[in-house]
N, CA and C atoms of all chains as a GROMACS GRO file, in nm:
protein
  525
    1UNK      N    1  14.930   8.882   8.097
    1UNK     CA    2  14.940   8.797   7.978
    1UNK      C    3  15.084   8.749   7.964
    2UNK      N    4  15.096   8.640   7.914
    2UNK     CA    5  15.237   8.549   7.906
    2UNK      C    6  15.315   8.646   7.781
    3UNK      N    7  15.289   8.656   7.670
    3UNK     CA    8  15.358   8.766   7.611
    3UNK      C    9  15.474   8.884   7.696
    4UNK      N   10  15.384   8.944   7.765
    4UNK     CA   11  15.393   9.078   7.824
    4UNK      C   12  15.507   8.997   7.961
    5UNK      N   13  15.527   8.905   8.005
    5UNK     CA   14  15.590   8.878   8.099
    5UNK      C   15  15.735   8.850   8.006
    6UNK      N   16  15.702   8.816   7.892
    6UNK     CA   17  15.851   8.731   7.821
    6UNK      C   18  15.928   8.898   7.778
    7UNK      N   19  15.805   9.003   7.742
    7UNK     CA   20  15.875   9.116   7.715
    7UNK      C   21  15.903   9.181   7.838
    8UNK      N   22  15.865   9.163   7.954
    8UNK     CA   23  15.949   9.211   8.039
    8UNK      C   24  16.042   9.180   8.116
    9UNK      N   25  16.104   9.027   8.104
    9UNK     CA   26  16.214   8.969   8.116
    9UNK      C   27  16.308   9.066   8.037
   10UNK      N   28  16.266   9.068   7.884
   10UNK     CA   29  16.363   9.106   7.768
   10UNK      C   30  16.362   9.257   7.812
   11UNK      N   31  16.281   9.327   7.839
   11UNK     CA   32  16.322   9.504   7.877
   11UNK      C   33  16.420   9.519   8.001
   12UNK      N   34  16.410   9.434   8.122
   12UNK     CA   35  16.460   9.401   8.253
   12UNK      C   36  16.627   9.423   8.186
   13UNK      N   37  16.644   9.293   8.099
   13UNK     CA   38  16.790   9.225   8.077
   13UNK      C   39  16.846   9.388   7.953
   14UNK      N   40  16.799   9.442   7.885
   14UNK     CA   41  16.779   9.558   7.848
   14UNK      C   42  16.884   9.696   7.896
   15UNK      N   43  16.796   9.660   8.053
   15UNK     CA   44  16.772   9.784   8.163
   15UNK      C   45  16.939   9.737   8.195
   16UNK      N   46  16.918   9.669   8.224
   16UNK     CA   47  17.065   9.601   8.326
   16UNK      C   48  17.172   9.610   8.239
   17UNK      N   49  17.157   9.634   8.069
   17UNK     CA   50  17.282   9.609   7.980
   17UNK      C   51  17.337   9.755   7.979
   18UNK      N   52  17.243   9.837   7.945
   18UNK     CA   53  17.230   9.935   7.941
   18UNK      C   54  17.332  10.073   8.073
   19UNK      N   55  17.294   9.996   8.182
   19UNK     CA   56  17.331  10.019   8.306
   19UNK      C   57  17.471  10.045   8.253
   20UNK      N   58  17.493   9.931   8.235
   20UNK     CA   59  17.633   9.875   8.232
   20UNK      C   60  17.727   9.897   8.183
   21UNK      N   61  17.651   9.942   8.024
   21UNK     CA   62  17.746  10.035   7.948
   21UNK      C   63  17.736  10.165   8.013
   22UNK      N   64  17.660  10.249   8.074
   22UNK     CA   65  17.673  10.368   8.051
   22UNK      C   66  17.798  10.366   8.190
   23UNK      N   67  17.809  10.309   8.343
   23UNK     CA   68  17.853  10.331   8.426
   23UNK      C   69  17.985  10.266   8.423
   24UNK      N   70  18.028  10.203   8.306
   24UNK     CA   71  18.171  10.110   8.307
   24UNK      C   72  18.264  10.182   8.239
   25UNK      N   73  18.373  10.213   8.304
   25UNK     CA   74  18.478  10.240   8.244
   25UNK      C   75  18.566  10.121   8.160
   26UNK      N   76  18.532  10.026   8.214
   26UNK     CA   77  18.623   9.909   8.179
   26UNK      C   78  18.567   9.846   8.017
   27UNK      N   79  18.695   9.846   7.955
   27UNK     CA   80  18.630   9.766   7.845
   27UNK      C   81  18.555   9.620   7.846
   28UNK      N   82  18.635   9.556   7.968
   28UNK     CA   83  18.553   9.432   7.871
   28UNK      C   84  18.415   9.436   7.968
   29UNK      N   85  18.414   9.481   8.077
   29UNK     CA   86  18.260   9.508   8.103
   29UNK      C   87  18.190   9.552   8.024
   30UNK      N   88  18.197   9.656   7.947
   30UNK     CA   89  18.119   9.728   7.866
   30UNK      C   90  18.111   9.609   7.742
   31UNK      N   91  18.183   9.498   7.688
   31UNK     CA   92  18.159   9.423   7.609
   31UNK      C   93  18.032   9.349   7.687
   32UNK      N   94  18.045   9.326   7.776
   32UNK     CA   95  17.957   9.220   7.856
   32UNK      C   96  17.842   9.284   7.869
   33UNK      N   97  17.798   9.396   7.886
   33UNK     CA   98  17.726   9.482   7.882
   33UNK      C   99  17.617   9.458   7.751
   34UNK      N  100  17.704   9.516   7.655
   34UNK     CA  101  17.675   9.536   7.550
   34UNK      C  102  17.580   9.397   7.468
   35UNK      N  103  17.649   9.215   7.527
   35UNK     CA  104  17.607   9.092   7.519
   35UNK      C  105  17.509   9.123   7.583
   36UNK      N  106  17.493   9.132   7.693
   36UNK     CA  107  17.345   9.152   7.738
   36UNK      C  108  17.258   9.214   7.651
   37UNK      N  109  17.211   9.335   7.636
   37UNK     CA  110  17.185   9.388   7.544
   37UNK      C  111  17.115   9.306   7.441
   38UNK      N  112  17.247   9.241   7.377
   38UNK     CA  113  17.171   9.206   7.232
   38UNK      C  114  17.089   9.060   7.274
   39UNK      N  115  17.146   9.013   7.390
   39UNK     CA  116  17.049   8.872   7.419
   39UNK      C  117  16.978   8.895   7.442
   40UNK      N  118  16.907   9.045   7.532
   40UNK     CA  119  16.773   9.091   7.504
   40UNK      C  120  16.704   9.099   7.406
   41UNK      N  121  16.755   9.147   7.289
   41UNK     CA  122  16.697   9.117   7.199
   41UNK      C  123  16.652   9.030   7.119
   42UNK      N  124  16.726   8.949   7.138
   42UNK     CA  125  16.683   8.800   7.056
   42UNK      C  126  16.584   8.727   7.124
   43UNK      N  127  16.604   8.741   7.323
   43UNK     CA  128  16.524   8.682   7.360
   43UNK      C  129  16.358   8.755   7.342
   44UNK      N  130  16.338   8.880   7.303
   44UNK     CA  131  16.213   8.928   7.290
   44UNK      C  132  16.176   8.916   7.154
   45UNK      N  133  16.265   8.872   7.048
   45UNK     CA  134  16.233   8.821   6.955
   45UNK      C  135  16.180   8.681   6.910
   46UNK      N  136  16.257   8.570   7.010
   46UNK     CA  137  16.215   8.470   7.034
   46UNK      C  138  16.031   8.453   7.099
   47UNK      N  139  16.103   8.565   7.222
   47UNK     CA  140  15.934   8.520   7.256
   47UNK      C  141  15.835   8.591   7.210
   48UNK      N  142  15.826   8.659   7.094
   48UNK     CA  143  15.717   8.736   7.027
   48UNK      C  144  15.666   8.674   6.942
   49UNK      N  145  15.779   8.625   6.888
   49UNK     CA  146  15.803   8.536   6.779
   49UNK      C  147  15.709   8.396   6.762
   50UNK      N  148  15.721   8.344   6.902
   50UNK     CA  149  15.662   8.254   6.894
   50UNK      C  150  15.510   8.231   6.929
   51UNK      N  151  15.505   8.349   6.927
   51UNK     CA  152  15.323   8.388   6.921
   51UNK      C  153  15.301   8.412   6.812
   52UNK      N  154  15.304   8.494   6.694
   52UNK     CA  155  15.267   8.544   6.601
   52UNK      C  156  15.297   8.391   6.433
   53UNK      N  157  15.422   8.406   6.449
   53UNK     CA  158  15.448   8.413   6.327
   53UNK      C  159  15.480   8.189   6.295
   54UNK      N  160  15.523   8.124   6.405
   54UNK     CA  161  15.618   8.007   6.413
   54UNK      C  162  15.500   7.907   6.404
   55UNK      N  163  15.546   7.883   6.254
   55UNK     CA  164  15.471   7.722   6.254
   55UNK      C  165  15.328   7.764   6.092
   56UNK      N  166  15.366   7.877   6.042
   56UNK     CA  167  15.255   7.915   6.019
   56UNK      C  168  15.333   7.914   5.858
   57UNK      N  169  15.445   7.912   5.825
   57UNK     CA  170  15.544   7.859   5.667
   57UNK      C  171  15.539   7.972   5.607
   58UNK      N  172  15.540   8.058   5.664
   58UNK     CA  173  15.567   8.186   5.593
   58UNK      C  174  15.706   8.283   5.587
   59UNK      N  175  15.712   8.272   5.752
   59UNK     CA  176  15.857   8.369   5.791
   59UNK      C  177  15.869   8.269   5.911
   60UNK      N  178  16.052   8.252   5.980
   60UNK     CA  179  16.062   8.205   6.108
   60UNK      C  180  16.152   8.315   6.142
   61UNK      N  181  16.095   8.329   6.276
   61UNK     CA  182  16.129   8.418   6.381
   61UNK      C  183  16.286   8.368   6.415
   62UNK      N  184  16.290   8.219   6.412
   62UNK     CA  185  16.424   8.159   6.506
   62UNK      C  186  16.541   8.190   6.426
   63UNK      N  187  16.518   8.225   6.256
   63UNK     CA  188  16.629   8.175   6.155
   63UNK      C  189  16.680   8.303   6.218
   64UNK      N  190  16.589   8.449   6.227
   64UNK     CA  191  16.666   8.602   6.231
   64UNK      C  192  16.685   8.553   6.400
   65UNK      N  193  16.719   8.490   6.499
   65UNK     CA  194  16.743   8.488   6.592
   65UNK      C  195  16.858   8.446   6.561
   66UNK      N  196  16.881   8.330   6.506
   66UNK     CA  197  17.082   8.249   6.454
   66UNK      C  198  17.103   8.394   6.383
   67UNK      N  199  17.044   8.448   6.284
   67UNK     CA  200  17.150   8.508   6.238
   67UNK      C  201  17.215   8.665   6.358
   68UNK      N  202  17.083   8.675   6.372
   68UNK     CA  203  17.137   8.786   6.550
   68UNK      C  204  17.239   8.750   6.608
   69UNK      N  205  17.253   8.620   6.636
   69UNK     CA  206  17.335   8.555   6.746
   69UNK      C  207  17.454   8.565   6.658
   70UNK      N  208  17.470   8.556   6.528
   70UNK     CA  209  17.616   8.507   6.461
   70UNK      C  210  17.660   8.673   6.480
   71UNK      N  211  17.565   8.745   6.393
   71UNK     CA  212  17.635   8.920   6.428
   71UNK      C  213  17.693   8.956   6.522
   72UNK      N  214  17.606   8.915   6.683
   72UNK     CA  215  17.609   8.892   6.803
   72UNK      C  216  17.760   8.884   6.847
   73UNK      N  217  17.812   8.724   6.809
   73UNK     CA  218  17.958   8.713   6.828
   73UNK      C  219  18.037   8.760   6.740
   74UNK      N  220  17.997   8.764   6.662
   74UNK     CA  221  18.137   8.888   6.510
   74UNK      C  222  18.137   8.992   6.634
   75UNK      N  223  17.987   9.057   6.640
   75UNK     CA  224  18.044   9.197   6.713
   75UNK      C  225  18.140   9.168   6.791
   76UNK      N  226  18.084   9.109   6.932
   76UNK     CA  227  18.208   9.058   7.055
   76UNK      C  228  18.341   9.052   6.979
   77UNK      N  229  18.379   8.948   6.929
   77UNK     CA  230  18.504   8.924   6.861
   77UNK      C  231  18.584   9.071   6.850
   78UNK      N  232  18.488   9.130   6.738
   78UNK     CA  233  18.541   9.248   6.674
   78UNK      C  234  18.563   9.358   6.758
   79UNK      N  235  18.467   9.368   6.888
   79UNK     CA  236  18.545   9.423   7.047
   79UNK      C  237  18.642   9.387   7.111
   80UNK      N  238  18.653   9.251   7.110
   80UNK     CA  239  18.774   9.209   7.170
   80UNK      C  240  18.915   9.289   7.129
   81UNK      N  241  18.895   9.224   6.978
   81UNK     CA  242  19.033   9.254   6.927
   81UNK      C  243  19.050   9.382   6.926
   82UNK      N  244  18.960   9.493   6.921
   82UNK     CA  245  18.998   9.619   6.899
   82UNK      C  246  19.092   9.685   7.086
   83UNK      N  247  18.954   9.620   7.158
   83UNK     CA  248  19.063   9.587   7.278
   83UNK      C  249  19.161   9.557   7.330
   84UNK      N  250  19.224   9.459   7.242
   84UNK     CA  251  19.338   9.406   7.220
   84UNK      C  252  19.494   9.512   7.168
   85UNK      N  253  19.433   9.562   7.087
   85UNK     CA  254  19.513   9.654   7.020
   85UNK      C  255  19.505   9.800   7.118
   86UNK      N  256  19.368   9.811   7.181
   86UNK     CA  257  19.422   9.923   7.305
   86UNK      C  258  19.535   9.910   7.368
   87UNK      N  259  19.529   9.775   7.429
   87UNK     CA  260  19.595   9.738   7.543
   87UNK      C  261  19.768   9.709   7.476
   88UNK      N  262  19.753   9.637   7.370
   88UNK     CA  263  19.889   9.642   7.320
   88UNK      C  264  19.944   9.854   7.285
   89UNK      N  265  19.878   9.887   7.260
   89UNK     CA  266  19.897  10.074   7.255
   89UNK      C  267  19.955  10.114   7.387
   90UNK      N  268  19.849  10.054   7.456
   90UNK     CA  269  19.847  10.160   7.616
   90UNK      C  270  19.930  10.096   7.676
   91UNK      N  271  19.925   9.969   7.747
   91UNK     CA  272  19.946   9.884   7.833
   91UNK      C  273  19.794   9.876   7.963
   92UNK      N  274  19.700   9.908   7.926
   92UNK     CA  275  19.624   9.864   8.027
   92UNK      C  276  19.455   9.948   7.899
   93UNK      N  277  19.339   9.869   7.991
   93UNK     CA  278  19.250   9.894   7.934
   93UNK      C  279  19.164   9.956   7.954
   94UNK      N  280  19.140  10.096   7.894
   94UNK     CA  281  19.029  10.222   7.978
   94UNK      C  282  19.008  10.288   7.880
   95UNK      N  283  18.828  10.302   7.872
   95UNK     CA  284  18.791  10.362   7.771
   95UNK      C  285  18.828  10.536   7.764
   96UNK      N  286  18.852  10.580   7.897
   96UNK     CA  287  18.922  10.717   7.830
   96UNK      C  288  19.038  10.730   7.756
   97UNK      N  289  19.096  10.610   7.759
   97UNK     CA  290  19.237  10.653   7.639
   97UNK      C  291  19.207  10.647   7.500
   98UNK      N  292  19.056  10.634   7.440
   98UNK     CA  293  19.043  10.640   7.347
   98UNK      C  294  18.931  10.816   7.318
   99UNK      N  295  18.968  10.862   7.388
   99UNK     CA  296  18.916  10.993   7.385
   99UNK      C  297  18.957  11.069   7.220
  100UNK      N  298  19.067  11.006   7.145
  100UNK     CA  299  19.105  11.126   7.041
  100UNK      C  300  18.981  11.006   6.921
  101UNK      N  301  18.955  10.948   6.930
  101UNK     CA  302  18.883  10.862   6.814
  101UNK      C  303  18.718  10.904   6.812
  102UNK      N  304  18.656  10.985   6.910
  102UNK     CA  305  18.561  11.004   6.898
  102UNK      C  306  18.522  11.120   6.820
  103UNK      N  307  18.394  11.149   6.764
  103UNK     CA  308  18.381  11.297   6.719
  103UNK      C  309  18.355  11.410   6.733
  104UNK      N  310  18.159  10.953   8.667
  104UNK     CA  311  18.071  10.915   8.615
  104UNK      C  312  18.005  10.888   8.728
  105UNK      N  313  17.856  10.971   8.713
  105UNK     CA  314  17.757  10.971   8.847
  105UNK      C  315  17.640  10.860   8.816
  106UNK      N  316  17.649  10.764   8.890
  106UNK     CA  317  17.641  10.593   8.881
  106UNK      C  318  17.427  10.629   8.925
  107UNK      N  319  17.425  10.708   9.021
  107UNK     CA  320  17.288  10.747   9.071
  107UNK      C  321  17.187  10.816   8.975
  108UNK      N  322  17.265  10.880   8.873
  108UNK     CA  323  17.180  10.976   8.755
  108UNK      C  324  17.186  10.839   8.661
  109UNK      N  325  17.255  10.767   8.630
  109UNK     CA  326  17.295  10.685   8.546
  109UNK      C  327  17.174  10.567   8.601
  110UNK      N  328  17.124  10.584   8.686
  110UNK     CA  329  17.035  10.439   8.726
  110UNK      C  330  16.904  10.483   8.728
  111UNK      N  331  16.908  10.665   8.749
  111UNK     CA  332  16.778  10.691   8.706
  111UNK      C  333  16.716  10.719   8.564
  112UNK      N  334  16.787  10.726   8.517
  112UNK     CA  335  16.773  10.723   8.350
  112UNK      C  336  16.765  10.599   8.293
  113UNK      N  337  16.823  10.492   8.379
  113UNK     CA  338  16.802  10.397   8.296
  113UNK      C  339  16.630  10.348   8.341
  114UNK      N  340  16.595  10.365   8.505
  114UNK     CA  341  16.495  10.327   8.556
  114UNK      C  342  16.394  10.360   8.455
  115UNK      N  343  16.408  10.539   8.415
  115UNK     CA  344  16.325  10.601   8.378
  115UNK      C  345  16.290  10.536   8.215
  116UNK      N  346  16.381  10.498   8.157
  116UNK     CA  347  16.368  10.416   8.012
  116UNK      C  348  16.320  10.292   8.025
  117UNK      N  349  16.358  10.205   8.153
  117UNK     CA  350  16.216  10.099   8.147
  117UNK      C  351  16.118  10.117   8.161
  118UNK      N  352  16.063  10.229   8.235
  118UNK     CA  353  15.920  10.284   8.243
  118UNK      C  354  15.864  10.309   8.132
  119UNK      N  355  15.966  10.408   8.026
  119UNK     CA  356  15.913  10.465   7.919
  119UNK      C  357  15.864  10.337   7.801
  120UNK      N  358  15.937  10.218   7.860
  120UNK     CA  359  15.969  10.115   7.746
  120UNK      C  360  15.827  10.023   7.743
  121UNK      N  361  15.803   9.991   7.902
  121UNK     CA  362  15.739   9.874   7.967
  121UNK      C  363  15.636   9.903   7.970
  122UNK      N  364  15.572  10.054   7.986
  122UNK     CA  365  15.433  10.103   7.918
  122UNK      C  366  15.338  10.080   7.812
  123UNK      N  367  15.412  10.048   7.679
  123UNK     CA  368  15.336  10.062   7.585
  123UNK      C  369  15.350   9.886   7.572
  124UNK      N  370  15.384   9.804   7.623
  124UNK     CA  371  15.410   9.676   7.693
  124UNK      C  372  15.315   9.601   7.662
  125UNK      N  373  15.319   9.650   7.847
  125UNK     CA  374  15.191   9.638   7.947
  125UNK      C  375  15.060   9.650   7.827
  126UNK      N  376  15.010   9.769   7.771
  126UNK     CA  377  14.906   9.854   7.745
  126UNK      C  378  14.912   9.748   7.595
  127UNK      N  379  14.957   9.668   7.599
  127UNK     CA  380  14.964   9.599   7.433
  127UNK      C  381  14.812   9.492   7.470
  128UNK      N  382  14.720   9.493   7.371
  128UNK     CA  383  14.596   9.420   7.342
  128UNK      C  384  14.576   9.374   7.234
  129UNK      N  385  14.524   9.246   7.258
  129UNK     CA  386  14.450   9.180   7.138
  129UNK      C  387  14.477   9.040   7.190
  130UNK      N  388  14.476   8.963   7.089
  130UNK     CA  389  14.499   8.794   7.124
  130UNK      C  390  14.609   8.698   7.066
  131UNK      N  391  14.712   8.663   7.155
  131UNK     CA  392  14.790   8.616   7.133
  131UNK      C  393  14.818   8.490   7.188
  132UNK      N  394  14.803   8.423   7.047
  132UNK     CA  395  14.783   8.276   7.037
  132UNK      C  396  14.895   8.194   7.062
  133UNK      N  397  14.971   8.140   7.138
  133UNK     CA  398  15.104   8.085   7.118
  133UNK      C  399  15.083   7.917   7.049
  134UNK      N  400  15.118   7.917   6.940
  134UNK     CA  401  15.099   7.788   6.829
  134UNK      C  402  15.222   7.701   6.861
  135UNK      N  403  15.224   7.616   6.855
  135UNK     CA  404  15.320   7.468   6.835
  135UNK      C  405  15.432   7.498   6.747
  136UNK      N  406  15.569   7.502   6.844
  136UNK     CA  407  15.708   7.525   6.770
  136UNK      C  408  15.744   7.347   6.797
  137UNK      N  409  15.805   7.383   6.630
  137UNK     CA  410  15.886   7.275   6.590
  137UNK      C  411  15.977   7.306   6.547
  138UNK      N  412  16.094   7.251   6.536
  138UNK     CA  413  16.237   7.252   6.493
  138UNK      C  414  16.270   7.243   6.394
  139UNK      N  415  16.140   7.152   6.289
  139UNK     CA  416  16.113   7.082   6.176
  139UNK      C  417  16.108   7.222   6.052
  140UNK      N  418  16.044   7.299   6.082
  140UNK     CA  419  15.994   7.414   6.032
  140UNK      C  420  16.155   7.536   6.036
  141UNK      N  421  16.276   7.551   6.147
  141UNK     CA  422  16.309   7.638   6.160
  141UNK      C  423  16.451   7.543   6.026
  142UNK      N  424  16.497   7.437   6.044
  142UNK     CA  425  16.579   7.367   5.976
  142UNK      C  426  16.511   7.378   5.798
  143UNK      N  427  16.421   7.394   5.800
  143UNK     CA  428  16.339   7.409   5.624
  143UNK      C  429  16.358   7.523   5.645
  144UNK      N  430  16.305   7.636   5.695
  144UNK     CA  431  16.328   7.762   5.648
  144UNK      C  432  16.479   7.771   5.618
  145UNK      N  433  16.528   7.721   5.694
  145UNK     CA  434  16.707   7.772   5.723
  145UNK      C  435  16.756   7.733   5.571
  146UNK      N  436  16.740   7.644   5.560
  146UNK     CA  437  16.810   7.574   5.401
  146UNK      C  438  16.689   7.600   5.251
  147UNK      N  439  16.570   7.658   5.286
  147UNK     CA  440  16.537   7.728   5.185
  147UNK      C  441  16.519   7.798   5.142
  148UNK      N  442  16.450   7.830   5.226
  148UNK     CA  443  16.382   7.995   5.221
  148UNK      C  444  16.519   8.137   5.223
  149UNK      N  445  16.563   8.087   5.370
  149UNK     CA  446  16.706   8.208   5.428
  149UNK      C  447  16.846   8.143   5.343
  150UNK      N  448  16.845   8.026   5.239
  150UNK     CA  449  16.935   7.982   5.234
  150UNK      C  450  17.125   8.119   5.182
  151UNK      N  451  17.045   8.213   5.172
  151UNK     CA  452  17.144   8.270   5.075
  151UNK      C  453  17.210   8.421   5.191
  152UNK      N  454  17.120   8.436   5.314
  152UNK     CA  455  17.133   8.455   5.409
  152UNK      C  456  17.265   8.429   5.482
  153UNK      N  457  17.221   8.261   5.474
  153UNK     CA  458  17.304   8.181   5.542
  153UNK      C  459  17.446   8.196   5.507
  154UNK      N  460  17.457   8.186   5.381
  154UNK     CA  461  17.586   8.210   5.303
  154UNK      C  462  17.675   8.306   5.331
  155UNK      N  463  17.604   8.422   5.316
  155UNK     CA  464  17.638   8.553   5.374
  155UNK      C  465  17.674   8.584   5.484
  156UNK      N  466  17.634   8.502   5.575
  156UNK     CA  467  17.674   8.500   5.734
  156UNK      C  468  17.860   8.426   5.745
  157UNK      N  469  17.834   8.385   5.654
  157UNK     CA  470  17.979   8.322   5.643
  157UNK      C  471  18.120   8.359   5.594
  158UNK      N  472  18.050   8.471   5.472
  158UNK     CA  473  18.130   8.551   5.450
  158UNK      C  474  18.180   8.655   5.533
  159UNK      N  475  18.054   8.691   5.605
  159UNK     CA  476  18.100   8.813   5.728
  159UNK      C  477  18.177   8.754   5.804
  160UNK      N  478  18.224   8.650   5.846
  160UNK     CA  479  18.242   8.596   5.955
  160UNK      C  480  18.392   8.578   5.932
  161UNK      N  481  18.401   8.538   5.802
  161UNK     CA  482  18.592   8.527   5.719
  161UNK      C  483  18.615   8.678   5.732
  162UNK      N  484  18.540   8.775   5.702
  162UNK     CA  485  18.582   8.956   5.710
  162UNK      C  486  18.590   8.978   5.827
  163UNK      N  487  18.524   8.941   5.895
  163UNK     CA  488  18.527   8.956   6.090
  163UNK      C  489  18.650   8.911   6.114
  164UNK      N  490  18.681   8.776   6.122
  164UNK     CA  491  18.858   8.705   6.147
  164UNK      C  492  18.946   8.804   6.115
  165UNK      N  493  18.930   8.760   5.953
  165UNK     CA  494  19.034   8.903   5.922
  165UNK      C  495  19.091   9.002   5.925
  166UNK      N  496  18.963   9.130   5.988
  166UNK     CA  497  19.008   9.216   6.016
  166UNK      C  498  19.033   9.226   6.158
  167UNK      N  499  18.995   9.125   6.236
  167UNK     CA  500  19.056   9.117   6.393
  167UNK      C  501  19.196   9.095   6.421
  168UNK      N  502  19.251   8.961   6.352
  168UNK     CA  503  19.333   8.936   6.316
  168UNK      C  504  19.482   9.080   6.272
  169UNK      N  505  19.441   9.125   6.155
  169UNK     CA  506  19.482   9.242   6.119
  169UNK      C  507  19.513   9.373   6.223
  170UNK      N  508  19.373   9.393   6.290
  170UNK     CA  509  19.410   9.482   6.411
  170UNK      C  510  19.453   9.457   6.503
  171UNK      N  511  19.462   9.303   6.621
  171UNK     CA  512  19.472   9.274   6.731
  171UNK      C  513  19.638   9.225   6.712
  172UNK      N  514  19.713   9.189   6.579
  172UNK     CA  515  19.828   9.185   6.578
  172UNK      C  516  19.894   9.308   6.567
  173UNK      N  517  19.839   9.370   6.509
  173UNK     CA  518  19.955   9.534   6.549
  173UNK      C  519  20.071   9.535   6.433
  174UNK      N  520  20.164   9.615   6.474
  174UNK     CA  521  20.260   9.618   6.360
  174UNK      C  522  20.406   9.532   6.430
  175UNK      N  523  20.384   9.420   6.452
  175UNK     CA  524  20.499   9.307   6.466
  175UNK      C  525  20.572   9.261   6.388
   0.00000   0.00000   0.00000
C-alpha cells in the first residue's frame, strides 16, 4: 500500500538520522543528523496526512508541518550557536569537551 | 564508540518500528490536496499559532546571539 511505502521512506531517513547521532563525535554532523531526523518527521506527517485528514476543513496536516519546519530551524540555529560558543571555549569542536554539562 | 553495535541497534529499531507499519489495515483514501485549503487554515483557523512562531523565533535570535557572542 502507498501509505506504508511513504512511511517507510520516513522510518529509513529516521534510521539513517539516528545512526548519525549516535556514531558522530563531531558536532555539526550530529546537527545534520539530528535535521534528518526531524525531516523524517514531517515527511511522515506530510504523507499520512494527506490521506486522512487534507481537504476535508477541519484540521491541516501541512500548517503543523510549517510550524515543524520553523521549530526545525530555531532548533538548528540554536545548535549552531551553542557550537559556536564551544568552539570559541575550546578552540575546536568535540562533543566530549562538553562532558561536565551533562547529568 | 563501537560504530557495529551502533548499526545494530539502529537496524534493530527499524524492525521494531516498520512492523506495526507494514501490519497497519484499513482504507486509505488519498483525497485532492490543494494549497487553497492550507493558506485558509493558516490565516484562520492556526492564525494565533502563527504569531507565536514569531515570537519564538525573536527568543531564538536572541538568545543565540547572546551565547554565540561570548563575553567580548
Amino acid at each position: 500500500m502507498f501509505v506504508s511505502a511513504i512511511s517507510f521512506v520516513a522510518i529509513l531517513l529516521f534510521a539513517i538520522g539516528l545512526y548519525g547521532v549516535i556514531t558522530s563525535r563531531v558536532g555539526i554532523k550530529m546537527l545534520i543528523s539530528i535535521e534528518i531526523m526531524i525531516n523524517s518527521a514531517i515527511l511522515n506527517l506530510i504523507g499520512i496526512g494527506s490521506y486522512f485528514y487534507a481537504g476535508s476543513g477541519t484540521i491541516s496536516p501541512y500548517v503543523f508541518a510549517l510550524f515543524a519546519i520553523a521549530i526545525g530551524v530555531i532548533e538548528s540555529a540554536v545548535g549552531l550557536g551553542l557550537l559556536i560558543a564551544v568552539y570559541h571555549r575550546f578552540g575546536k569542536i568535540d562533543i566530549s569537551l562538553l562532558r561536565e554539562i551533562r547529568w | 564508540m563501537n560504530k557495529y553495535l551502533a548499526l545494530v541497534s539502529v537496524i534493530l529499531f527499524f524492525i521494531a518500528v516498520i512492523v506495526p507499519v507494514l501490519m497497519m489495515s484499513g482504507a486509505f483514501i488519498p483525497v485532492s490536496q490543494n494549497i487553497t485549503f492550507y493558506g485558509y487554515d493558516l490565516f484562520n483557523q492556526y492564525v494565533v499559532p502563527f504569531e507565536l512562531i514569531s515570537v519564538v523565533i525573536v527568543g531564538a535570535i536572541l538568545g543565540i546571539i547572546y551565547v554565540a557572542r561570548g563575553d567580548e
